[in-house]
C-alpha positions in Angstrom: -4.2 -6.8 -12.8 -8.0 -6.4 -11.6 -9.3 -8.2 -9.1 -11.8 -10.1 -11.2 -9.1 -11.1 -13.9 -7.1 -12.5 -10.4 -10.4 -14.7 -9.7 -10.2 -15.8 -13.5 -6.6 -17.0 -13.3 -7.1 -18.5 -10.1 -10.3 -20.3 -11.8 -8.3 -21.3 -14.6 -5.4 -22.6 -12.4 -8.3 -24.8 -10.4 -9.8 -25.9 -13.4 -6.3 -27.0 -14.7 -6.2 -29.3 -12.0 -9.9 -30.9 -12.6 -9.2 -32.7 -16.1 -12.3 -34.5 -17.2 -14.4 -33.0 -14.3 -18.1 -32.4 -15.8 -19.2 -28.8 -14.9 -22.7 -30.5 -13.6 -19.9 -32.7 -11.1 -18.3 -29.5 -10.2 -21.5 -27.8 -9.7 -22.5 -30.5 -7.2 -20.2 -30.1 -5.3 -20.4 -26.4 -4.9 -23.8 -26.6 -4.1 -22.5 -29.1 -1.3 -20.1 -26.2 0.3 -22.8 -23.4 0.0 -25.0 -25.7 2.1 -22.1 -26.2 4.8 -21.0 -22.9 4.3 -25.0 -21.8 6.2 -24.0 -24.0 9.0 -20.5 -24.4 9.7 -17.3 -22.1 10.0 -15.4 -24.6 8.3 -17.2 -25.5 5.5 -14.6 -25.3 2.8 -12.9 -28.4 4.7 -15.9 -30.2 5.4 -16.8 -29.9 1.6 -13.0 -31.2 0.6 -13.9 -34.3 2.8 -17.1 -35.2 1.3 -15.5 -35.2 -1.8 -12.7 -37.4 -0.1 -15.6 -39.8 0.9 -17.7 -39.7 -2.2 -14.1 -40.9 -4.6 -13.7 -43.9 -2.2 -17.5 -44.5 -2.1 -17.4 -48.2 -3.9 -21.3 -47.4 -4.7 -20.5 -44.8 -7.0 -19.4 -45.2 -10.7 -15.3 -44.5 -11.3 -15.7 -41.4 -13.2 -17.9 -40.3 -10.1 -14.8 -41.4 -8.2 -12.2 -39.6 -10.3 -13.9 -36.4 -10.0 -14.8 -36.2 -6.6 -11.0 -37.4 -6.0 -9.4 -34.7 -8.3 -12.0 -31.9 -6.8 -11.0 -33.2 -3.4 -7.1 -33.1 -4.0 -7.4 -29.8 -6.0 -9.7 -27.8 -3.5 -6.9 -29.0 -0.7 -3.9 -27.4 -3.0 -6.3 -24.1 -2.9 -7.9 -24.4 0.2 -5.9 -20.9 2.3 -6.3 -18.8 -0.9 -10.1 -19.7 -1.6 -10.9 -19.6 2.5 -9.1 -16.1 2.4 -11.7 -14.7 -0.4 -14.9 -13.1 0.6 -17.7 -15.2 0.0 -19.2 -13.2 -2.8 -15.7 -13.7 -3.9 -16.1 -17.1 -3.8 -19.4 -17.7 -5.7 -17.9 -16.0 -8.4 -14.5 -17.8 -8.3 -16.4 -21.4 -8.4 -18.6 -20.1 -11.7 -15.6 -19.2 -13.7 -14.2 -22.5 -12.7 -17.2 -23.6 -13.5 -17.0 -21.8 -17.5 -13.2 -22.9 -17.6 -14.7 -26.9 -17.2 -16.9 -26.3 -20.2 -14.3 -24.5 -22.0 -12.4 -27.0 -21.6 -14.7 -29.9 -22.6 -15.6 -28.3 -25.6 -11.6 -27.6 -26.7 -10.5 -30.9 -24.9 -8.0 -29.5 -22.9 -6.3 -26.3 -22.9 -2.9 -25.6 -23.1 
């Protein structure tokens, strides 16, 4: 197995674990960690507990909530294997999870 089909079954396992997740939510969120990610060492942690904050956040709507809650929960089940990827790695591994959302919108859900 390649390396890139190994980021595109560990995409499709993340995205297995975001159902309902909008890819412009995901997205967000991403853009979140790259923004960390020029500052701080731990960035991939302080991104999980934004999300954490933003699905208890009673200003935001519930499917807000949901997704910030499932990317939070997911991204914590991933967290060692995504932290061990380089970071070019990385940005490709969030835009296939990114593909798998819409792929999965568009299909309902897979499998």
């Amino acid at each position: 197995m390649s390396r890139e089909d190994e980021l595109v079954t560990l995409a499709e396992q993340i995205a297995d674990g975001l159902p309902g997740v909008t890819r412009n939510e995901w997205m967000k969120w991403v853009q979140i960690l790259q923004a960390y990610q020029a500052q701080y060492r731990d960035a991939l942690q302080r991104a999980i507990h934004y999300a954490q904050r933003l699905s208890k956040d009673p200003t935001m709507r519930p499917a807000i909530q949901r997704a910030h809650r499932l990317i939070a929960q997911t991204m914590q089940r991933y967290a060692r294997r995504v932290a061990s990827l380089p970071r070019t790695e990385q940005q490709r591994l969030f835009g296939y999870v990114a593909w798998s959302l819409v792929v999965q919108g568009k299909q309902g859900r897979r499998r």
